[in-house]
C-alpha positions as CSV (number, residue, x, y, z in Angstrom):
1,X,65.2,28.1,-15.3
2,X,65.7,24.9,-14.3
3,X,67.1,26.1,-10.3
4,X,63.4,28.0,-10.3
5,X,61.3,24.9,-11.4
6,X,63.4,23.0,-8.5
7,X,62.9,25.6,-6.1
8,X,58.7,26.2,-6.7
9,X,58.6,22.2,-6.5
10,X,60.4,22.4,-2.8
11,X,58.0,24.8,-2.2
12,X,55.1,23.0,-2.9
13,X,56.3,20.2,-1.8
14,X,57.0,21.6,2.0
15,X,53.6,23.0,2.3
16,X,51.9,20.1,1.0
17,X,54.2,18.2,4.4
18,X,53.2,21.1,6.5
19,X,49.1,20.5,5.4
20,X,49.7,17.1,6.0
21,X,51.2,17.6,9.4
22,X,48.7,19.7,10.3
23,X,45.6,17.5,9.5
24,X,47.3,14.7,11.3
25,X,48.0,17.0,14.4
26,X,44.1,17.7,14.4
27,X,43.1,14.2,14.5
28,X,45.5,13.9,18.0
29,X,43.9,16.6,20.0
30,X,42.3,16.1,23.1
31,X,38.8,16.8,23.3
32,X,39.7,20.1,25.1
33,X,42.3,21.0,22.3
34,X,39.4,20.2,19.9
35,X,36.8,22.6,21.4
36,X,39.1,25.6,21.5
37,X,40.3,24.9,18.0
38,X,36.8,24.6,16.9
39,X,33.9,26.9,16.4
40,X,30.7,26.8,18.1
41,X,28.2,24.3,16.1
42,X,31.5,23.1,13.9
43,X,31.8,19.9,15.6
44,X,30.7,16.6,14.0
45,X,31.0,12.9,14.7
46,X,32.9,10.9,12.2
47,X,30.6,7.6,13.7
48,X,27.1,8.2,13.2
49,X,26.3,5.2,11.3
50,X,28.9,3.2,12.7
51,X,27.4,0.2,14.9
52,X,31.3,-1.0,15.1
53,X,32.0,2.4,16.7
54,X,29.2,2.5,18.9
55,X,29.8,-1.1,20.2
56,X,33.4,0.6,21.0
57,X,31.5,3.6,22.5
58,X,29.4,1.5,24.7
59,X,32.8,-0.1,26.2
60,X,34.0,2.9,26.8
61,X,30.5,4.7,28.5
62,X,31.4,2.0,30.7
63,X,35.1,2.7,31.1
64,X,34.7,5.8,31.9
65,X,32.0,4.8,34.4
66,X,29.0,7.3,33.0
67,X,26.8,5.0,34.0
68,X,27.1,5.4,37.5
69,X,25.0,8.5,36.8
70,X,23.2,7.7,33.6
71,X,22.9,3.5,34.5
72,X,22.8,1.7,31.3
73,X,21.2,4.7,29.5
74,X,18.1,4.5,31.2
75,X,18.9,7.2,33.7
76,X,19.9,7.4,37.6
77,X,20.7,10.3,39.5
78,X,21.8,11.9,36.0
79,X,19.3,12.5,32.8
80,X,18.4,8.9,31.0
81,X,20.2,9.1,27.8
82,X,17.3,6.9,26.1
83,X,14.5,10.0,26.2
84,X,13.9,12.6,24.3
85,X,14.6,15.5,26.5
86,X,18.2,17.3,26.0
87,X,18.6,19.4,28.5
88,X,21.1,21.4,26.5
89,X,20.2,20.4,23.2
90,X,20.8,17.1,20.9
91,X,22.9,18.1,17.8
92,X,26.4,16.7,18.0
93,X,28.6,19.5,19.3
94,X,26.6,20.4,22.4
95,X,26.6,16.6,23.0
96,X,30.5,16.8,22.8
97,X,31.3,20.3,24.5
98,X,29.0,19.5,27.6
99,X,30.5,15.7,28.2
100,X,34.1,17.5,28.0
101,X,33.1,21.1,29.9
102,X,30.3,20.1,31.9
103,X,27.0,21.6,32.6
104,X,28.5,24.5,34.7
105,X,31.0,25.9,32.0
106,X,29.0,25.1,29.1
107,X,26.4,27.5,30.5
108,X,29.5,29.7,30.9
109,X,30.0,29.5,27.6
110,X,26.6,31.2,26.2
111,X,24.9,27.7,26.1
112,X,21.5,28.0,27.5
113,X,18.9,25.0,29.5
114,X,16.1,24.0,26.4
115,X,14.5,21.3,28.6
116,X,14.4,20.1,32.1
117,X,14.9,16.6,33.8
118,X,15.1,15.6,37.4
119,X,18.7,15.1,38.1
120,X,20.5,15.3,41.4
121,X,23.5,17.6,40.4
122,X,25.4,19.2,37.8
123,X,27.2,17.0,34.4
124,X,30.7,17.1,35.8
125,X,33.9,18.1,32.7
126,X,35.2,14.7,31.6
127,X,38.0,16.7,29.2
128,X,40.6,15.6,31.2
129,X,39.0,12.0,31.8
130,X,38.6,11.3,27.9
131,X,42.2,11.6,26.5
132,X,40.9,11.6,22.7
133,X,37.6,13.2,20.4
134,X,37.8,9.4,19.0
135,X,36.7,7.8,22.4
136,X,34.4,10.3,23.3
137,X,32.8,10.4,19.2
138,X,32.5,6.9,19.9
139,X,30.6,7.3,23.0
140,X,28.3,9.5,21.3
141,X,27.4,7.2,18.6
142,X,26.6,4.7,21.4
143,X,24.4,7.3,22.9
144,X,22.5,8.1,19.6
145,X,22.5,4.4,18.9
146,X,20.3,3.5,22.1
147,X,18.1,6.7,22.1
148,X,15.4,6.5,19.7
149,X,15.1,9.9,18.8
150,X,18.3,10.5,17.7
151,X,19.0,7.3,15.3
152,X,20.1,8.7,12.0
């Protein structure tokens, strides 16, 4: 009995490891990795009311130079990021799925236009610019943290 009770607790024990490893793996995908493992509308930002995380996120909107498009939030040749039109929508996974796919594939993707801004060109991907959902999570919570109609 005793070789039964060791073998169910190697058991458990294993898939407990394996759950473990899994979740870990999840937090290190890339933002593309995270939108094909993810469902449409499943994506949601760990940061929200962070203002440590959106401090980080406003370091990195300028890292990844956004706002040579967006300027400091108040626009450019891209949408302003401080009014209250979303061309594609404001909740947190089309936020996420069109900074890493772009405006082109998103639409690809079933995604349609709800509003309308003058800008110069399409959103280009960043998916491959971004290396992790952290960084660009943190982006987004500088982005909600600056645009008034999107504070939490």
């Amino acid at each position: 009995m005793s070789k039964i009770r060791a073998l169910m607790f190697a058991g458990l024990t294993m898939s407990g490891l394996t759950a473990t490893v899994g979740l870990h793996a999840k937090e290190q995908l890339s933002p593309l990795e995270r939108i094909a493992a993810t469902a449409k509308g499943e994506l949601r930002n760990p940061y929200l009311n962070s203002a440590s995380a959106a401090e980080e996120g406003h370091r990195l909107y300028m890292s990844f130079d956004c706002s040579s498009c967006h300027g400091g939030g108040g626009g450019g040749m891209a949408a302003p990021l401080t009014n209250p039109i979303w061309i594609y929508g404001n909740d947190q996974d089309t936020q996420f799925r069109l900074i890493v796919l772009g405006s082109k594939e998103l639409l690809k993707q079933g995604y349609v236009r709800k509003g309308s801004e003058a800008v110069v060109g399409p959103m280009p991907p960043f998916g491959d610019t971004i290396k992790t959902g952290d960084d660009l999570w943190k982006v987004l919570a500088w982005i909600r943290s600056v645009n008034s109609t999107l504070k939490p």
